[in-house]
N, C-alpha and C positions, 0 to 999 in steps of 0.2 A: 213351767220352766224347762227347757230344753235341755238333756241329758252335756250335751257338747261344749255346753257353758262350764262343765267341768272336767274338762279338758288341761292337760296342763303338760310341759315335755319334761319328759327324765333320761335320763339318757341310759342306754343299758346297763353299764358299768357300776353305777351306784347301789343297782339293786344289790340288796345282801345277799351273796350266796352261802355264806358261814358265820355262825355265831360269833361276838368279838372271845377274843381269847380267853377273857375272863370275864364270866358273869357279871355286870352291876356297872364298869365299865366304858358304855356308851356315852357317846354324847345325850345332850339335851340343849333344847330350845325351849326358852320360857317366852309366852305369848299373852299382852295382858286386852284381854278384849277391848274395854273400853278406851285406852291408849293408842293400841297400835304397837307400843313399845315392843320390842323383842331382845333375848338376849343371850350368853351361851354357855353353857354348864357342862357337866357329867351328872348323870345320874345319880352318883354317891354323892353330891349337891344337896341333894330333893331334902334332906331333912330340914338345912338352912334356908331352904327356899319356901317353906310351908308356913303357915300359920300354925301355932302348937295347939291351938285349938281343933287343928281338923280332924276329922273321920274322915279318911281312907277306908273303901271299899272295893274290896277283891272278888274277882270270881277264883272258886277255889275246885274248879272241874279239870280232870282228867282227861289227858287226850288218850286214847286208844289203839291199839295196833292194827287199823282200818283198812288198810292199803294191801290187799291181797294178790297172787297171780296164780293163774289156772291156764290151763292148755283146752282147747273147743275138741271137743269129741268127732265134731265133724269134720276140721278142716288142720287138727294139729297146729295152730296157732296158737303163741302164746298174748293171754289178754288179762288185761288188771284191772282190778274190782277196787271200790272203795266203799266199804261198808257205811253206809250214812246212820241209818236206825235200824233197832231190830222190832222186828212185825212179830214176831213170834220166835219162839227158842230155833226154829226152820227157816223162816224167813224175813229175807234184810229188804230193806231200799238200798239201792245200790245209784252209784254213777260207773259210768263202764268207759274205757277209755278206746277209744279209737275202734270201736267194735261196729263192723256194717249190718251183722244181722241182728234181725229186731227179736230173732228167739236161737236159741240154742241149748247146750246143754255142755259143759265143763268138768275137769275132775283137778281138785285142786291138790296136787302131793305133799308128800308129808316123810317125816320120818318112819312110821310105823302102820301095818295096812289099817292098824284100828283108826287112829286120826286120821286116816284117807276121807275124803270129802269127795262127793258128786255135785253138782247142782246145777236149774235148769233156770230160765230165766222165764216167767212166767204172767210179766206185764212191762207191758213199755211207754216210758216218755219218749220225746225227741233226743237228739244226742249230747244234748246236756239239761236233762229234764232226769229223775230218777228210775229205773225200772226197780222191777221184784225180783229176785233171784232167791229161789227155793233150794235147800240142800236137802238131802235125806238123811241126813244126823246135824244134831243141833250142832249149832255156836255158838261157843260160851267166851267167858273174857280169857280164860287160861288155855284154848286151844289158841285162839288170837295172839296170846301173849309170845306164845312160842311160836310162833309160823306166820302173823302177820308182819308189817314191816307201817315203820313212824309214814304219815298221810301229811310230807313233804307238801308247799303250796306248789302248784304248775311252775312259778317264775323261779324257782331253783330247778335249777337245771343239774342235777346231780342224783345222785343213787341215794337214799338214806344212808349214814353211817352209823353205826355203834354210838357215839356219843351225840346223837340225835336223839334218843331212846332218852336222855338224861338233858340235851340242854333246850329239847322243844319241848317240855315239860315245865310248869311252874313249878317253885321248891316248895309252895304251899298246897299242889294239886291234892284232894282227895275225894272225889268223887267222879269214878269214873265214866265216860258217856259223850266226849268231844271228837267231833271227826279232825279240828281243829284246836289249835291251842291259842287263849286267848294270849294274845302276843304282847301286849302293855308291860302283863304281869312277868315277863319271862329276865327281866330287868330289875327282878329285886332279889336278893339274898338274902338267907337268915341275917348278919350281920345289919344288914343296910336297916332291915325291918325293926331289927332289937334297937338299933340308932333313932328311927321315929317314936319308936315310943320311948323310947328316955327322955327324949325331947317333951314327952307328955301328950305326941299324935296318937290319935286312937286308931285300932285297923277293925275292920268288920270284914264277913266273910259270906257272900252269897254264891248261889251255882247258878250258871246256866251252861247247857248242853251245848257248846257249836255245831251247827250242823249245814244242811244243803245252800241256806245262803250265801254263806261265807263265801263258796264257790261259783256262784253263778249273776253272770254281771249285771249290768242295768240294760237290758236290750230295746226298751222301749225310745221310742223318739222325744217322750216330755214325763218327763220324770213321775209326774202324778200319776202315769201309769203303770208305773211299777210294780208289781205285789211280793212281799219277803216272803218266804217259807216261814213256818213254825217251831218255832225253837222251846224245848221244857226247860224252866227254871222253878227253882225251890229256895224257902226264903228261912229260917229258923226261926221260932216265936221270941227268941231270945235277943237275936238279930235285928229284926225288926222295931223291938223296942230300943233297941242302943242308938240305930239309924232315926227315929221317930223320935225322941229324947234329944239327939244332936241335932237337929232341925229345931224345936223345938226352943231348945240354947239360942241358934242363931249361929252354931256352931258351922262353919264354914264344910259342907259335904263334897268328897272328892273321891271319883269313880276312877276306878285303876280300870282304863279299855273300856270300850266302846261297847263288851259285853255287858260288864256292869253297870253301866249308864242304862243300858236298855231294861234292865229287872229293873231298875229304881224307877224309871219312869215309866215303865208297865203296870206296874205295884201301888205306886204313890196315889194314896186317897187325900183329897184336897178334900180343906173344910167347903162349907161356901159362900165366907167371907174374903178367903185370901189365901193364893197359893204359897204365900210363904209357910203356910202351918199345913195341918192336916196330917199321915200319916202314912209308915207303909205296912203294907198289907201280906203278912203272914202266909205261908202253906205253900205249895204249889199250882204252878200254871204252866201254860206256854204262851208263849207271846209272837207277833206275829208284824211289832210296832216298825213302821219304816219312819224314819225321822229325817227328815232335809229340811231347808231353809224356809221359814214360817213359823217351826213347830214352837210352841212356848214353851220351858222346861219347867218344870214342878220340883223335882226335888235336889238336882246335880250343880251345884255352884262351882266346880274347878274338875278340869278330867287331863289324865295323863295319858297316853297314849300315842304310839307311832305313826310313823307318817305312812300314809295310803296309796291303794292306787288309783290313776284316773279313772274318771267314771266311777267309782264304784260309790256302794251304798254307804261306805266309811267314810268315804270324802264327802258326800252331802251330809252325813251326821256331825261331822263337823263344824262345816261351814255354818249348818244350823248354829250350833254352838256360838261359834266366833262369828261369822259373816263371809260369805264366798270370797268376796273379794281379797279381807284379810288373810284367810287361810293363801288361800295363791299366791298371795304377796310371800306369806312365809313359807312354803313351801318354793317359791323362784329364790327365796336366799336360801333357804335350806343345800338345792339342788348348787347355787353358786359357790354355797360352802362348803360342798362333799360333804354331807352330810348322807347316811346310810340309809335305804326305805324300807320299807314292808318288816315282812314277821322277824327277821332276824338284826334289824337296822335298827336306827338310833329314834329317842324319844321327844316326844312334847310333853312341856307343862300348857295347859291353855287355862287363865283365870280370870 
């Protein structure tokens, strides 16, 4: 299947460049697979629109202050690092931003000479592939905290501000390790959440890390060639049984983001009578799952999440989901009804 079949026009304007004003807020589209049906909500909706029997499944990871800038030793330019993983307490994967040389060496300032940073770049992808970038004094999360800067997507076109630091953060984040922030989740509120479970909706809480995928497109000409980066996610023995038990029920399971969807069906051990049973599987991994149209899903019956952008490996997750064609279809009304896109834009329900 050809990457262009997922093709679709937005026009610039709708991209979100700013959070709406108040958390929880957003619109919503509810999308019923087997219908077609669509229709159009807020967010503070989702309690009324849920079956009280569901599980809700969050990833509950921390974005990180990944987005650094440093000056080149050789040439006095200023260049910006975005810390992907760290390889060691010295060394990161990095993506580098408009940088031509394949090696260099950088000094990143600071307030004090002690947290002055050097560092040299010491293996290279192409120029959106990840290099090494070695420093001579570690990096921890609390020099990061004070000196990095919130790892903004490219299509906001803006400087990070102060309350980016607070509204690209989930309210339920605690674990920190995301070059990205899983964007589904950035749409619920303490209130909205204490609402679903009054209601009697259960929430479950898994991690997975975002990391170099999220970033880098489908460049391949037929999608089957695509390969995802590896992404760590961790699962709680506790967790697992609540997720394994609500399957089990018959309990209607529903993935907050396109992250959570991917642990659950990275995770999900099937019996081998029937994918409707079977279980998920506890501890830590990484996963490395690309999912487009074909995939069969094992354990994710309804997923909430925003809308995408072309091309990308979230819009064929989708579509797997619902069907290419449907999804386009709701995303050309989406677009007809100004409706907002990407990490800071407005939501789907898909059931």
């Amino acid at each position: 299947m050809k990457t262009a079949n997922f093709y679709f026009n937005l026009p610039e304007g709708l991209i979100a460049q700013t959070p709406p004003e108040t958390r929880g807020q957003s619109r919503l589209m509810t999308l019923d697979r087997a219908t077609g049906a669509r229709a159009h909500h807020t967010v503070s909706d989702l309690p009324a629109l849920l079956d009280p029997r569901s599980l809700l499944v969050f990833n509950d990871s921390r974005v990180r202050k990944a987005r650094v800038f440093a000056v080149s030793k050789e040439t006095g330019a200023r260049v910006e690092f975005l810390l992907i993983k760290a390889i060691d307490s010295h060394t990161w994967q990095v993506l580098v931003q408009r940088a031509r040389r394949r090696h260099g060496s950088y000094v990143f300032a600071s307030d004090t000479a002690a947290d002055t940073r050097e560092a040299e770049i010491i293996a290279n992808g192409n120029s959106a592939e990840p290099r090494l970038l070695c420093f001579d004094k570690p990096i921890d999360e609390q020099w990061l905290d004070r000196y990095g800067h919130i790892p903004l997507p490219p299509y906001i076109k803006r400087e990070d501000r102060v309350a980016d630091s607070d509204r690209y953060q989930t309210v339920y984040a605690r674990h920190i390790g995301s070059a990205a922030a899983p964007t589904a989740g950035l749409h619920f509120t303490t209130a909205l959440l204490d609402a679903l479970r009054e209601r009697g909706i259960e929430t479950a809480f898994v991690t997975l890390h975002v990391g170099l995928g999220t970033f880098l497109p489908v460049r391949s000409e037929y999608i089957e060639e695509h390969r995802m980066h590896k992404e760590a996610y961790s699962i709680e023995e506790n967790t697992a049984q609540q997720i394994s038990r609500a399957r089990q029920e018959g309990r209607p399971l529903v993935a907050v983001g396109t992250t959570s969807l991917r642990v659950l069906e990275s995770a999900w051990v099937s019996d081998t009578t029937s994918n409707r049973y079977g279980h998920l599987q506890a501890g830590e991994g990484e996963t490395a799952i690309f999912i487009y149209p074909g995939y069969h899903f094992k354990a994710v019956d309804a997923l909430f999440t925003n809308f995408h952008t072309p091309q990308s490996s979230l819009l064929m997750l989708v579509s797997a989901f619902a069907g290419r064609e449907l999804i386009l279809e709701s995303y050309a009304e989406a677009v007809s009804n100004g409706y907002r896109f990407f990490s800071y834009g407005d939501a789907m329900l898909i059931r």
